[in-house]
C-alpha positions as CSV (number, residue, x, y, z in Angstrom):
1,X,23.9,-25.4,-31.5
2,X,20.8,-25.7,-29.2
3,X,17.2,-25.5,-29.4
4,X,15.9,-24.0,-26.3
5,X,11.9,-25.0,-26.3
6,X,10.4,-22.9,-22.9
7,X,6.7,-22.7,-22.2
8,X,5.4,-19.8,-20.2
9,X,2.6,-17.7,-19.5
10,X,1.0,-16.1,-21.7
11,X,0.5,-13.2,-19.6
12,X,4.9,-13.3,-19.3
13,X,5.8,-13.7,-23.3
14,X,6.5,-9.7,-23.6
15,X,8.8,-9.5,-21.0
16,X,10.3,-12.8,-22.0
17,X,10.6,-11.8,-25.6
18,X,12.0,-8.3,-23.9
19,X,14.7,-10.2,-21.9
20,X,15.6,-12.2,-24.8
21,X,16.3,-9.2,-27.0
22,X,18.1,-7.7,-24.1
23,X,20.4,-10.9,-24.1
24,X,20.7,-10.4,-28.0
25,X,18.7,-13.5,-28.8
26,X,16.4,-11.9,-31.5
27,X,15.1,-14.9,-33.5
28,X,12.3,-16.9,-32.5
29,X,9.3,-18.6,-32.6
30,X,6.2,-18.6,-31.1
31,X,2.9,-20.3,-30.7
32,X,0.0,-20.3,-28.5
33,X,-0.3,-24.2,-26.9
34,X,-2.2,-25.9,-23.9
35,X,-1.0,-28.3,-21.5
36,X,-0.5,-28.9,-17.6
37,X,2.5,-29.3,-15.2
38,X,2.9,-31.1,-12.2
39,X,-0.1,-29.4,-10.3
40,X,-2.5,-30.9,-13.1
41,X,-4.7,-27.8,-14.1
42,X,-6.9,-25.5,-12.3
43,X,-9.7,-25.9,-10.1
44,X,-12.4,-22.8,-10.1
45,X,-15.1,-23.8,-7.5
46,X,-16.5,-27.2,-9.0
47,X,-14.9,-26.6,-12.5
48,X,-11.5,-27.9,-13.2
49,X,-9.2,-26.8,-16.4
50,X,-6.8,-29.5,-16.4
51,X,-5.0,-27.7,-19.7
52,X,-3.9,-24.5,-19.3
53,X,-2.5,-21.7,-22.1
54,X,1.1,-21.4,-22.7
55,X,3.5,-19.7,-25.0
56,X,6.1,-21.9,-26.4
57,X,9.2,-20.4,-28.0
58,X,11.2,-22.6,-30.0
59,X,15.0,-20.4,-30.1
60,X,18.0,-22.1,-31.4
61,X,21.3,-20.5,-30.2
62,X,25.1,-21.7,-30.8
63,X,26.1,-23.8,-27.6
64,X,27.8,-19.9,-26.2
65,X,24.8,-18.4,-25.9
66,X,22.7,-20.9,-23.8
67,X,23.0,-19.9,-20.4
68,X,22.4,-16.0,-21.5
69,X,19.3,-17.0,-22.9
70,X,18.2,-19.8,-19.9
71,X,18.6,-16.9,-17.9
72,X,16.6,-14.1,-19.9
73,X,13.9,-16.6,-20.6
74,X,13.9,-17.1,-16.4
75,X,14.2,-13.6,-15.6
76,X,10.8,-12.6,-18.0
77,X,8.6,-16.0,-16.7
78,X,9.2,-16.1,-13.3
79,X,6.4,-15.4,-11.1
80,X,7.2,-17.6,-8.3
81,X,3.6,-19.3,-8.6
82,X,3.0,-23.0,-9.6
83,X,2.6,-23.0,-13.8
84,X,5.6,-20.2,-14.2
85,X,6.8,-22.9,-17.1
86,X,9.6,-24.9,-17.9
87,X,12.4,-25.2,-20.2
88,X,13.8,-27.7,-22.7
89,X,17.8,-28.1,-24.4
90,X,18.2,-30.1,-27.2
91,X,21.2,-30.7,-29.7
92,X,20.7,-29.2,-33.2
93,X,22.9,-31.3,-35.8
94,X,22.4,-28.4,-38.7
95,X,20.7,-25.4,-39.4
96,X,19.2,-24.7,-43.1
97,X,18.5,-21.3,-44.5
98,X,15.6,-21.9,-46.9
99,X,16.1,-18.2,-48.7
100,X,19.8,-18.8,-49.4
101,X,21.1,-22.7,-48.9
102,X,22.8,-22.2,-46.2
103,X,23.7,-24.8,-44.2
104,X,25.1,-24.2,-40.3
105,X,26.5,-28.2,-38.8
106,X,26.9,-28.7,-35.5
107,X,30.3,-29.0,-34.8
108,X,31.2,-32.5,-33.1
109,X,31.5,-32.8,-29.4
110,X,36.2,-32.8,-28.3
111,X,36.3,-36.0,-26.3
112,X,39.2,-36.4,-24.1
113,X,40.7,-39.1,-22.3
């Protein structure tokens, strides 16, 4: 399993949420955050906003279904323009359901020589 964190626009999360669902990737979560990328905010005239609003989605998928939802989550954020987001992969080692116990393990990695 992964956990896909992506921030994006906030003006993008419908379509993002939209592609998602399209790539059958329908459990999420959202929240409304602030932060800068590599062009370090906004200058309007002689004000600057060096933190900007962002979506983050937090979306943990099995290891199948990543690239389906790297795409969706590109296809709904990209504007082309500096601040269109980024995306982060992490390893989930196990998955509880609070409402029933269930616990989903991440399956260990096959190495081969």
């Amino acid at each position: 399993m992964k956990l896909i964190r992506a921030m994006v626009r906030p003006e993008r999360e419908e379509q993002v949420v939209a592609a998602l669902e399209n790539a059958g990737v329908v459990s999420l979560t959202k929240m409304d955050v602030l932060g800068r990328g590599q062009q370090r905010g906004v200058q309007v005239g002689a004000t600057l906003y060096d933190e900007l609003p962002k979506v983050q989605l937090l979306i943990v998928v099995e290891d199948a279904h990543v690239d389906a939802a790297v795409a969706a989550i590109e296809a709904g954020a990209k504007t082309g323009q500096h601040g269109d987001g980024k995306i982060f992969i992490s390893s989930v080692e196990a998955a509880y359901t609070i409402r029933t116990g269930h616990r989903t393990v991440e399956a260990p990695a096959c190495h081969t020589a």
